[in-house]
MMTF fields as JSON, N, C-alpha, C and O atoms, coordinates in Angstrom:
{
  "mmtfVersion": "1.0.0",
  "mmtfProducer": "UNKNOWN",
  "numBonds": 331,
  "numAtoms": 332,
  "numGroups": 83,
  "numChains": 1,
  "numModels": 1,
  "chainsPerModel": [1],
  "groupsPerChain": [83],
  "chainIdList": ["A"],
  "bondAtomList": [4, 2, 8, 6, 12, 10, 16, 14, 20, 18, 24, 22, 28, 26, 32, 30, 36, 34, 40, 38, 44, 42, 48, 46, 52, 50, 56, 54, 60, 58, 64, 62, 68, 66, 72, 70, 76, 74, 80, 78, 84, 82, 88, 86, 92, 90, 96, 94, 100, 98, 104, 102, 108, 106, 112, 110, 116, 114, 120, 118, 124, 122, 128, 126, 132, 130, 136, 134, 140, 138, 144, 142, 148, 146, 152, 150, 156, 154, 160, 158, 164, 162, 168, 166, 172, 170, 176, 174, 180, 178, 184, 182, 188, 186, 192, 190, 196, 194, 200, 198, 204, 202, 208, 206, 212, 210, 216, 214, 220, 218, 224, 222, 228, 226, 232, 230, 236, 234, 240, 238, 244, 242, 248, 246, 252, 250, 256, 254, 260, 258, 264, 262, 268, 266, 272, 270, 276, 274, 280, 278, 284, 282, 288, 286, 292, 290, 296, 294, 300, 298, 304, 302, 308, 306, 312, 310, 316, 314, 320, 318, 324, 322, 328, 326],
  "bondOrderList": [1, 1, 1, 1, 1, 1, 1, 1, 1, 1, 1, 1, 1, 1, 1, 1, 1, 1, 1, 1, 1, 1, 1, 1, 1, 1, 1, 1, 1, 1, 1, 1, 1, 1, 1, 1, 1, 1, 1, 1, 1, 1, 1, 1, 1, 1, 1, 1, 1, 1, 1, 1, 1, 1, 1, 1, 1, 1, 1, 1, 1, 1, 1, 1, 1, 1, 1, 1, 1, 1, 1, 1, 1, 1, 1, 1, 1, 1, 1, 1, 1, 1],
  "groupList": [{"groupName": "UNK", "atomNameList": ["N", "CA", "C", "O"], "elementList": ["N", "C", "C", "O"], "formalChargeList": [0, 0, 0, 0], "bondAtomList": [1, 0, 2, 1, 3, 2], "bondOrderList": [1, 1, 2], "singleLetterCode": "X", "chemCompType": "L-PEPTIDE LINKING"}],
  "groupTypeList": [0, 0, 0, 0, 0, 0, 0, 0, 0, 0, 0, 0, 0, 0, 0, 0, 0, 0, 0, 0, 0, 0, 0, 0, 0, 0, 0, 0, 0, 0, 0, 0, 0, 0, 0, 0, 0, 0, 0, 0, 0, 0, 0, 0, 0, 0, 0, 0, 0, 0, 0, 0, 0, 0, 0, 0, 0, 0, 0, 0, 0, 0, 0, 0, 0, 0, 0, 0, 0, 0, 0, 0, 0, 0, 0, 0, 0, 0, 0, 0, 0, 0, 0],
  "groupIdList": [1, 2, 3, 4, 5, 6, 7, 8, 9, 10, 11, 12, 13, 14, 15, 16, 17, 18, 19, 20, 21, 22, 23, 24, 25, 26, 27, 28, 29, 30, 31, 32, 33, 34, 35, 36, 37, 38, 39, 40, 41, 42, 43, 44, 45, 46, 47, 48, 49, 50, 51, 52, 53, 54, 55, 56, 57, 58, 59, 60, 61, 62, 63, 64, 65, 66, 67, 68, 69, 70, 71, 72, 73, 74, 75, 76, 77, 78, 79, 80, 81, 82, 83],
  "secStructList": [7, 7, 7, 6, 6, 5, 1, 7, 1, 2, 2, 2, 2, 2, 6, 6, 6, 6, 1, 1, 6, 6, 6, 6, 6, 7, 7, 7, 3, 3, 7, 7, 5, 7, 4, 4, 4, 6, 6, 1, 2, 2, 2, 2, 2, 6, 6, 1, 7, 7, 7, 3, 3, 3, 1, 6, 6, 7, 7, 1, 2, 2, 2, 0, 0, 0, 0, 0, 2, 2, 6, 7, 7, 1, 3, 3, 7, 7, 7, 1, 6, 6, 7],
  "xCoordList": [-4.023, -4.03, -4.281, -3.796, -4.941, -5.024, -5.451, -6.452, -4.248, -4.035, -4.214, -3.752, -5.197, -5.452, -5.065, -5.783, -3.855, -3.099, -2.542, -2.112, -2.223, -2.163, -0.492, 0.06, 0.01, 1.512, 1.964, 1.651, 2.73, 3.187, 3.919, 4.009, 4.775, 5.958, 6.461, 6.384, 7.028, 7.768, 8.489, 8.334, 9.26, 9.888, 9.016, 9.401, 8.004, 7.258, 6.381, 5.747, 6.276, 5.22, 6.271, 5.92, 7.471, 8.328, 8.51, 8.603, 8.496, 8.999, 6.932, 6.672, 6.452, 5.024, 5.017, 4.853, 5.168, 4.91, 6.421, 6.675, 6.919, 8.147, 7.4, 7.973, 6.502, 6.575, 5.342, 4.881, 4.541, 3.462, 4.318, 5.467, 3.591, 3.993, 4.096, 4.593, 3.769, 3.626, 3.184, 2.316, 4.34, 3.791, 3.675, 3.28, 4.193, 4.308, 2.948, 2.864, 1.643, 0.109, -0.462, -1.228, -0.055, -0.718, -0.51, 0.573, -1.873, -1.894, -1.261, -0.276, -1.607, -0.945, -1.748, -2.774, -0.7, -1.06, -1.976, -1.528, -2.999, -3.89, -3.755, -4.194, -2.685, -2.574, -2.088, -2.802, -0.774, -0.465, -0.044, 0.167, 0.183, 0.425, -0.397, -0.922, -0.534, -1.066, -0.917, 0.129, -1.836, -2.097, -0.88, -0.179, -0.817, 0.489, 1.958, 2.827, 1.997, 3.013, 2.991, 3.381, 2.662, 2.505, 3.899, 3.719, 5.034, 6.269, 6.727, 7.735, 6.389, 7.407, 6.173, 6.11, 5.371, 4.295, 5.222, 5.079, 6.273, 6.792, 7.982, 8.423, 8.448, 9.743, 9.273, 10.063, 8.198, 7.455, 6.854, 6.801, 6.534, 6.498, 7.886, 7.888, 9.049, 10.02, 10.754, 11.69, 10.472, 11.015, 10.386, 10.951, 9.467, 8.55, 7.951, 6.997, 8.272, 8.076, 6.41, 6.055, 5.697, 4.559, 3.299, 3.087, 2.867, 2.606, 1.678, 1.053, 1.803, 0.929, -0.078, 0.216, -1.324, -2.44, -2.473, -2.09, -3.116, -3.854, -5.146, -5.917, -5.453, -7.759, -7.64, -8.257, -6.755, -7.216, -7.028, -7.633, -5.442, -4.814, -5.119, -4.513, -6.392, -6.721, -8.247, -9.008, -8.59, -9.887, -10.731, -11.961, -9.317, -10.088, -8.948, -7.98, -9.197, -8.615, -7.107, -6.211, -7.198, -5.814, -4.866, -3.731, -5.562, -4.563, -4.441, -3.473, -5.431, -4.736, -3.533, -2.494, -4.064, -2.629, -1.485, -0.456, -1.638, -0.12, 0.396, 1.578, -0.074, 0.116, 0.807, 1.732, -0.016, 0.267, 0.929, 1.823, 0.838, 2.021, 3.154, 3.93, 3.509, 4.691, 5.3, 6.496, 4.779, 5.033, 4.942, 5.535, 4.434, 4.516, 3.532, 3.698, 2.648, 1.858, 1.025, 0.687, 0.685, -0.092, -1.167, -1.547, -1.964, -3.407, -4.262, -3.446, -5.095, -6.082, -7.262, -7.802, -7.523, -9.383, -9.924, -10.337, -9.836, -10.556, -11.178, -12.197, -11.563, -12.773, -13.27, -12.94, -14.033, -15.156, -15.948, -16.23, -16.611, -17.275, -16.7, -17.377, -15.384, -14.647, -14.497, -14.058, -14.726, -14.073, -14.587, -14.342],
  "yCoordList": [7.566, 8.272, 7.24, 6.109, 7.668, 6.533, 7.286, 7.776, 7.115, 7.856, 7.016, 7.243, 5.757, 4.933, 4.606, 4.734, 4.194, 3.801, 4.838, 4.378, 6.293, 7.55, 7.642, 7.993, 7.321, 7.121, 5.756, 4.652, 6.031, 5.513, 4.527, 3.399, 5.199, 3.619, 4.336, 5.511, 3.282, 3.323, 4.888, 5.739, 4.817, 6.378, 7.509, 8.447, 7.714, 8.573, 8.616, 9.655, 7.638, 7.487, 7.903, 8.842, 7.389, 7.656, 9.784, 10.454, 10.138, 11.892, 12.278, 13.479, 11.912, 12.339, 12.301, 13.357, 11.279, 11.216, 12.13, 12.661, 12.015, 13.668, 14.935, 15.899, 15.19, 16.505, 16.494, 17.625, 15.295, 15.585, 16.118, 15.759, 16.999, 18.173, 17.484, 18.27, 16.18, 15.57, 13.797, 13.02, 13.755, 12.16, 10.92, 9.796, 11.454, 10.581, 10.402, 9.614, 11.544, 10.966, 9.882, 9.014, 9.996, 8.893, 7.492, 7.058, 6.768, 5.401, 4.606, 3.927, 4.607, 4.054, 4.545, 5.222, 3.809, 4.41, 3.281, 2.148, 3.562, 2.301, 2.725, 3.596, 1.287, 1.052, 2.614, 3.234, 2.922, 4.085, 3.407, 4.377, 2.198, 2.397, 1.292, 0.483, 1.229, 0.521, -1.073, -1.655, -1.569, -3.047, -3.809, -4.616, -3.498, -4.424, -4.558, -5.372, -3.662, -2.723, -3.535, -2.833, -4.52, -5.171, -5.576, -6.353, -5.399, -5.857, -4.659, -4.789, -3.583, -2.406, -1.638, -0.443, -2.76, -2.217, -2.009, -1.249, -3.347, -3.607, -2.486, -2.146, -1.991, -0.775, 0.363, 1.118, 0.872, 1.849, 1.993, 3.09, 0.847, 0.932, 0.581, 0.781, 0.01, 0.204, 1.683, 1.814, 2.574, 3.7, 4.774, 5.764, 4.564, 5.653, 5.022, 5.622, 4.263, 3.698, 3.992, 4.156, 3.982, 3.939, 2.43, 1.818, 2.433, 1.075, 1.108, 2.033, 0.147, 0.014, -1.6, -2.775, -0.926, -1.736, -1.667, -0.693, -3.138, -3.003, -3.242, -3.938, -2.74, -3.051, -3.253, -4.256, -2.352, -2.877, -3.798, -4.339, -4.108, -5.635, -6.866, -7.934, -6.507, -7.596, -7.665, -6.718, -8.698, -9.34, -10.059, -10.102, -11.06, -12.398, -12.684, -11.948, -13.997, -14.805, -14.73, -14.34, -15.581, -16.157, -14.504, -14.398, -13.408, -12.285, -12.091, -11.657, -12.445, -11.686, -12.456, -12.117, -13.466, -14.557, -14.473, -14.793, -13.93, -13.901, -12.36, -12.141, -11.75, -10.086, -10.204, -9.613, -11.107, -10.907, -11.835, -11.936, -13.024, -14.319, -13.759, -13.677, -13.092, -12.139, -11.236, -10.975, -10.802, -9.401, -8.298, -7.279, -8.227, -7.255, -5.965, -4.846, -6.062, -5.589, -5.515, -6.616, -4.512, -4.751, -5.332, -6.063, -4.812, -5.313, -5.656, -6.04, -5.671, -5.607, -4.897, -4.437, -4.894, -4.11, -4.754, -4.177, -5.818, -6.269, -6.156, -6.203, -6.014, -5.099, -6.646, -7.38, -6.624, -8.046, -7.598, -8.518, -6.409, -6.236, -6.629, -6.953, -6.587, -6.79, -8.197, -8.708, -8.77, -10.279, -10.903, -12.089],
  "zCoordList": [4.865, 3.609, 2.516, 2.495, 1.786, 0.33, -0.978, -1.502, -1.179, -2.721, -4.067, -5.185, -3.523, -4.075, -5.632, -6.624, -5.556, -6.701, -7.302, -8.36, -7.241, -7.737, -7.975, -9.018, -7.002, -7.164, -7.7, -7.254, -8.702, -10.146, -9.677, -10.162, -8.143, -7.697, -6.642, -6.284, -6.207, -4.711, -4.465, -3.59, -5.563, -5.44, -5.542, -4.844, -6.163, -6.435, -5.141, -4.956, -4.25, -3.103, -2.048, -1.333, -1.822, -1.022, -0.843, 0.186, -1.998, -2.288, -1.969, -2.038, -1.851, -2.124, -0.324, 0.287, 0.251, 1.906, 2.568, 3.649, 1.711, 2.74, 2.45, 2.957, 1.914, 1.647, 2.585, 2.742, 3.397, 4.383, 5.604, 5.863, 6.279, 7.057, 8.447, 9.254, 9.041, 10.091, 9.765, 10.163, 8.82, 8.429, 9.389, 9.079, 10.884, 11.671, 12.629, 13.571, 12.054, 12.265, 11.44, 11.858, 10.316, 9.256, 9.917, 10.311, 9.984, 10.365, 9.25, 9.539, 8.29, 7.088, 5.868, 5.796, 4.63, 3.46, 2.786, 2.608, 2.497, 1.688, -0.029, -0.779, -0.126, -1.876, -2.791, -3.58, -2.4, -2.695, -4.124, -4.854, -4.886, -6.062, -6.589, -5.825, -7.962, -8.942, -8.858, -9.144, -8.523, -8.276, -8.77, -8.159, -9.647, -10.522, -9.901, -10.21, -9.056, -8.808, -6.97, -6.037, -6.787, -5.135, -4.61, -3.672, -4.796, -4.824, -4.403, -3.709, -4.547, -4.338, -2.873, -2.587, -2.218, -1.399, 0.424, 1.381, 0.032, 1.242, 1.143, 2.241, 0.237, 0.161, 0.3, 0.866, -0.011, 0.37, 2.356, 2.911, 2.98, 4.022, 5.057, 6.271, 4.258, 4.835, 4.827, 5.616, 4.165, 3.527, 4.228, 4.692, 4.257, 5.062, 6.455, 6.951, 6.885, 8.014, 8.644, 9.811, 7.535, 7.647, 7.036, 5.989, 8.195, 7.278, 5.862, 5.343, 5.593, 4.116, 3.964, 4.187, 3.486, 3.589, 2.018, 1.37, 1.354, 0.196, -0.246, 0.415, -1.283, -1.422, -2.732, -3.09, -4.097, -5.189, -5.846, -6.773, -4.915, -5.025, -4.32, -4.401, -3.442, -2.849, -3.274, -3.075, -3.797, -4.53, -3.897, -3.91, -2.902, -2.312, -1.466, -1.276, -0.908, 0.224, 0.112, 0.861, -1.876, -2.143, -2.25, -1.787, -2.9, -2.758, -1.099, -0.474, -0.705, 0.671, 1.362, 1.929, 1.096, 1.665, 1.262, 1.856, -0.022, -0.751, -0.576, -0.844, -0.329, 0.26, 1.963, 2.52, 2.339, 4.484, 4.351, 5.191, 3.203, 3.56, 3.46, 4.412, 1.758, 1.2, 2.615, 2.483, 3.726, 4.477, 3.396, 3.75, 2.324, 1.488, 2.285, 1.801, 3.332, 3.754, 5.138, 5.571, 5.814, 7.257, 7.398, 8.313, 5.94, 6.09, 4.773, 3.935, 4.427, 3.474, 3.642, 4.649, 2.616, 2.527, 1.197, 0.192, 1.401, -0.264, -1.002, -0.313, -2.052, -2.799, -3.471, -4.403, -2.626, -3.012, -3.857, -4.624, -4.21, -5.2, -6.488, -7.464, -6.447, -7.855, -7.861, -8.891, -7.09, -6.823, -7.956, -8.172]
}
């Protein structure tokens, strides 16, 4: 699922994935909140026990390292175009 940045924060992403009807198909959530917001990426996949990938927060190398170094996250999708 990727609600690409749409949910405001952890809590708002957390009440948004209970109300999916079988959340235990979702592979993971890609960048359910606002780039800024990369700290609350790892409470959101502890919470919903779904994993969580990021793309708008990942630019390049050094975000990705500091995202998979942090455990803040499963994966990346980097948006090199923005780089």
């Amino acid at each position: 699922m990727d609600p690409n940045t749409a949910w405001v924060n952890a809590p708002t992403a957390e009440r948004a994935v209970a109300l999916v009807e079988h959340p235990e198909k979702l592979e993971y959530l890609e960048q359910p909140v606002p780039p800024e917001r990369t700290a609350e990426l790892r409470r959101i996949w502890d919470a919903t026990g779904i994993r969580v990938f990021a793309d708008e927060a990942a630019h390049g190398p050094a975000d990705v390292a500091a995202l998979g170094g942090d455990g803040l996250v499963a994966g990346c999708h980097p948006k090199l175009a923005k780089a």
